[in-house]
C-alpha positions in Angstrom: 42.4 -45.7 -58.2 40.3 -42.6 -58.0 38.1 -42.3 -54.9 34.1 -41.3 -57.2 33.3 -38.0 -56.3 30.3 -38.8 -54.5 32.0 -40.7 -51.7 34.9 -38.0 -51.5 31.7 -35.4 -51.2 30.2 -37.9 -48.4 32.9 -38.7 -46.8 33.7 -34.5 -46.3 30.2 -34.1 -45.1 30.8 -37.0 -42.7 33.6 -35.2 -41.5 32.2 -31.5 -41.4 29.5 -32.8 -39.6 31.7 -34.0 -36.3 33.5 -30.9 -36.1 29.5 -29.4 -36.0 29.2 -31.8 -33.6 31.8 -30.8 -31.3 30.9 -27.2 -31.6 27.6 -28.1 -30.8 28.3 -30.2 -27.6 30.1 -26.6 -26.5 27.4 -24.0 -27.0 24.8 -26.6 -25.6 26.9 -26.8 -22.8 25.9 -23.8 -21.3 25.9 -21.1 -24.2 22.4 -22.0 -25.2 20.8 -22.0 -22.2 17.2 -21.5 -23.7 17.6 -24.9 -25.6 13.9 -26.8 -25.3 12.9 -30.1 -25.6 11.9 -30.3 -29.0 15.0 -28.8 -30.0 17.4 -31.2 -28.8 15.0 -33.7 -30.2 15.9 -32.3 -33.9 19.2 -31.8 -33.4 19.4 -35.9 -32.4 17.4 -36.7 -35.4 19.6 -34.6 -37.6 22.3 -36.7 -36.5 20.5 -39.9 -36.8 20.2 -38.9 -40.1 23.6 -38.1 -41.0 24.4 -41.9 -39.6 27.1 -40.4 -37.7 28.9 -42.9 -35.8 30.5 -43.8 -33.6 28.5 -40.5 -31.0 30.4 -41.1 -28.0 29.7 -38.1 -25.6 26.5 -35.8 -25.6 26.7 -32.6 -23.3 23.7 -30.3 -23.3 23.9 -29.3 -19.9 22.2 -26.3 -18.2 19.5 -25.3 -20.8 15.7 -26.0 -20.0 15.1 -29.6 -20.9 11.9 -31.4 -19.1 12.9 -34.5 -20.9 15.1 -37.1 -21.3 15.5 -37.7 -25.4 14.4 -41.4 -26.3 16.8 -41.0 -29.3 20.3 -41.3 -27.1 19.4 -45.0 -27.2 20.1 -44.9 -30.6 23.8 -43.8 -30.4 25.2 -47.3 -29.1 28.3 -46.2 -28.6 27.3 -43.2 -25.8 28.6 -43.3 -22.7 29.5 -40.0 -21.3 26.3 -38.3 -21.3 25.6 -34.8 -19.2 22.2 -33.4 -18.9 22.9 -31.8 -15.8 21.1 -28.2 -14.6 18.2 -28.6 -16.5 14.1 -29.2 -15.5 14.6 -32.8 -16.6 11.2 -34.6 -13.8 11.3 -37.9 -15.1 12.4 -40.2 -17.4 11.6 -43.4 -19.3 12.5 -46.8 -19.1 15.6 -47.9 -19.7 16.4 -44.3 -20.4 20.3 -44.7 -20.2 20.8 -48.9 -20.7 23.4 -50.0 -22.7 23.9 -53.8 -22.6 27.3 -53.8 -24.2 29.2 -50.8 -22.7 32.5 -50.8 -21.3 31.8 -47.3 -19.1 28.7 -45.3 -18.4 28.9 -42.1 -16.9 25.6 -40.1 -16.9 25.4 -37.0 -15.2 21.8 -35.5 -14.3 22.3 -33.7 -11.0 20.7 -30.5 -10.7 17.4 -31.2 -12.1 13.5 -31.7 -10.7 13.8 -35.6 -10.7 11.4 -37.8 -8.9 11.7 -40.8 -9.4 13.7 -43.3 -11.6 12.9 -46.2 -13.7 14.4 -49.4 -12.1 16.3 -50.4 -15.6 16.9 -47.1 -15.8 20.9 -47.7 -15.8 20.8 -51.2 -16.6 24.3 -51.9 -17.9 25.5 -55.4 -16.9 29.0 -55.6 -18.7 29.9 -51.8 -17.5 33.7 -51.7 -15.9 33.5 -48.0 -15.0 30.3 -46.5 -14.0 29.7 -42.9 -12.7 25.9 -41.8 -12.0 25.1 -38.3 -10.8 21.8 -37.4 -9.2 22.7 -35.3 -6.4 20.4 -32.1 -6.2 17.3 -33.8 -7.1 13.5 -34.6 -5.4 14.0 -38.7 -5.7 12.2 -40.0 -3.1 13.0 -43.9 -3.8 15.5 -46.2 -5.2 13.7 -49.1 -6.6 15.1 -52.9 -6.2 17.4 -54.1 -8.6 18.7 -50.7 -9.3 22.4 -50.1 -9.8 23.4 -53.3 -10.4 27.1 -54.1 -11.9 28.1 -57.4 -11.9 31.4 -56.6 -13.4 32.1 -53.6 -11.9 35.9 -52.4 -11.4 35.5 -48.6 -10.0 31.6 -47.4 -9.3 30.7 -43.8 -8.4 27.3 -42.8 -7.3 25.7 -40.0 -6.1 22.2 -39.2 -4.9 23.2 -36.7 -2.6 20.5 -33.9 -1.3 17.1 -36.0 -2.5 14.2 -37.0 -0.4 15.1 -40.6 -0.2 13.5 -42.3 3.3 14.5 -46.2 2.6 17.0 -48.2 0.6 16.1 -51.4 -1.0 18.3 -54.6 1.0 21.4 -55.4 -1.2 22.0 -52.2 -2.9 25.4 -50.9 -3.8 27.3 -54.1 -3.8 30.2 -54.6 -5.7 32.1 -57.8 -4.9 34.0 -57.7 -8.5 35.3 -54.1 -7.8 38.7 -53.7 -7.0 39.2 -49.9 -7.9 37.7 -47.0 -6.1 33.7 -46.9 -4.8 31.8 -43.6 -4.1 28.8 -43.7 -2.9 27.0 -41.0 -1.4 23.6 -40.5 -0.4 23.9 -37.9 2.5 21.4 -35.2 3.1 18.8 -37.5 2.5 16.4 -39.1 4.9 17.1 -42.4 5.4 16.6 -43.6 8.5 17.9 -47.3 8.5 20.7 -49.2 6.7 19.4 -52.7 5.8 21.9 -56.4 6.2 23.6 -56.8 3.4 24.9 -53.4 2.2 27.9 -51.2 0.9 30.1 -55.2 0.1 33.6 -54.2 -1.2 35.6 -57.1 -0.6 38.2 -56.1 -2.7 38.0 -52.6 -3.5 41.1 -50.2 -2.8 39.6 -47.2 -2.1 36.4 -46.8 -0.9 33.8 -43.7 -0.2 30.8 -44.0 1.5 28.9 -40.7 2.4 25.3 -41.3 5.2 25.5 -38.0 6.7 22.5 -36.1 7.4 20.4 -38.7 7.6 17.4 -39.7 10.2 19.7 -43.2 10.6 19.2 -44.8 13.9 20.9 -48.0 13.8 23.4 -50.0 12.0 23.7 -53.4 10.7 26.7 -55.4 12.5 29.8 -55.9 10.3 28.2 -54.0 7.7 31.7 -51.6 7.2 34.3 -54.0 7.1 37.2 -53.9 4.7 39.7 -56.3 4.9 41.6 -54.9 1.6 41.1 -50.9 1.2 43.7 -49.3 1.8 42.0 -45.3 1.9 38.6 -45.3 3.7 36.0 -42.5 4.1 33.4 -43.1 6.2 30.7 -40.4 6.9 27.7 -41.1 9.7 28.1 -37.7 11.6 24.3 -35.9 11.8 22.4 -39.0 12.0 20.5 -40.7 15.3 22.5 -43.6 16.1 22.9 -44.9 19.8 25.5 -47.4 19.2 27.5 -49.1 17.2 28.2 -53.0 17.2 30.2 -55.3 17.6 33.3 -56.1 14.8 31.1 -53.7 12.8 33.3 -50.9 11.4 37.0 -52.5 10.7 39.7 -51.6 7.9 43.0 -53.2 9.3 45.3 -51.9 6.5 43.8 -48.6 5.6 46.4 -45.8 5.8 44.4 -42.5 4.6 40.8 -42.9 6.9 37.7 -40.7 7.8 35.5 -41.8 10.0 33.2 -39.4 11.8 30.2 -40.3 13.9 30.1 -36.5 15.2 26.3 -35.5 15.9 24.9 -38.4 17.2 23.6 -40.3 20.3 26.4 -42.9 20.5 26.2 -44.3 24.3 28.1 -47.9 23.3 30.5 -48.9 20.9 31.2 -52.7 20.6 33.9 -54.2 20.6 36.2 -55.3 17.7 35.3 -51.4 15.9 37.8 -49.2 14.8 41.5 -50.6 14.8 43.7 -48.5 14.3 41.1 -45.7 13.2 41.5 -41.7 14.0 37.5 -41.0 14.7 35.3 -38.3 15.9 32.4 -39.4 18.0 29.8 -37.2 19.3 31.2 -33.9 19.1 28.4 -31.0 20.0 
């Protein structure tokens, strides 16, 4: 039977307008660096329009955005989304939460953020989940944030902020057992609360404090009994000492663990088994 006109027309236009798409994700990727706010605005709404689906990726990195676009709620099936290098200060609630998706990566380093929404990432059934705020003027991370219940492999950055505290029971992931990053170096922080950085059963497992104002740590709050590559950074912090049965990973066989740049008069026992570390180095 003979496909009507109309739908073979609609169907072409359908299909013209994702190879626009892709040609658009490459010049506002860089190419189009004078791209504004209400400009990316149309462009969305021309694609709302068009009932394009499924949009799964949205670059429109380094142009001169102040804003993060309500609209990329409206694509449910986005999850790799880069607005990174622009003059993005704030943005709204629940800005990127999607309830139902399998991965989120969102990358907004090198921007003029401040602060962040607390739901602001709230994506409870996410297996793979890469945030990037590094290069940024956050100053807090509210409670609740960054919360992954069925989390497999998390990577987060906030890197080079102003960030002084960090809310008690952040960044666990008890369900992960693939590779954790998470760095908030250059920051600072001066204390790490009870009940922190839990990766039970996570392989690998990243976690970046350097350049801190840190002055004491919680005991046993580094212990994994199951990663088997460990990178631990603490160097350029405050810290007088280190507790007992605190810092332990008995089958790791690729480890970095540096305290260099500290005050460290007393380590307990029970602490690195096993573990090549630098302690103190001036």
């Amino acid at each position: 039977m003979q496909v009507p006109f109309a739908h073979r027309l609609l169907r072409f236009l359908r299909a013209l307008a994702l190879l626009i798409f892709w040609e658009l994700a490459f010049l506002l990727a860089g190419y189009n660096k004078g791209l504004t706010d209400a400009q990316f605005s149309s462009i969305l709404d021309a694609f709302l329009a068009c009932d394009i689906s499924p949009l799964t990726s949205l670059i429109a990195s380094r142009n001169s955005l102040t804003l993060v676009p309500t609209q990329i709620l409206k694509f449910p099936s986005l999850w790799n989304i880069d607005l990174a290098n622009n003059k993005i200060t704030s943005m709204p609630s629940g800005a990127f939460s999607y309830p139902s998706a399998t991965f989120l990566y969102v990358y907004l380093y090198l921007n003029q953020i401040t602060s962040i929404p607390s739901n602001a990432f709230n994506s409870p059934n996410a297996t793979s989940i890469l945030v990037m705020l590094f290069d940024n003027q956050i100053t807090s991370i509210p409670s609740g944030m960054f919360q992954y219940p069925c989390a497999i492999s998390v990577g987060i950055s906030i890197t080079n902020n102003q960030i002084t505290s960090v809310p008690a029971g952040m960044f666990n992931y008890s369900s992960a057992t693939g590779n954790i990053l998470i760095s908030l170096d250059r920051n600072k922080i001066t204390s790490i609360p009870t009940g922190m950085f839990s990766y039970p059963s996570a392989t690998g497992i990243h976690v970046l404090l350097s350049s801190n104002q840190i002055t004491s740590i919680p005991p046993g709050v580094f212990n994994y009994p199951k990663t088997r590559s460990m990178v631990l950074w603490l160097d350029s912090n405050q810290i007088p000492s280190i507790p007992a049965n605190t810092i332990n990973f008995p089958i790791a066989t690729n480890v970095h663990a540096t305290f260099s740049y500290n005050s460290i008069t007393n380590v307990g026992i029970g602490n690195f088994l096993g573990i090549l570390l630098l302690l103190n180095h001036k």
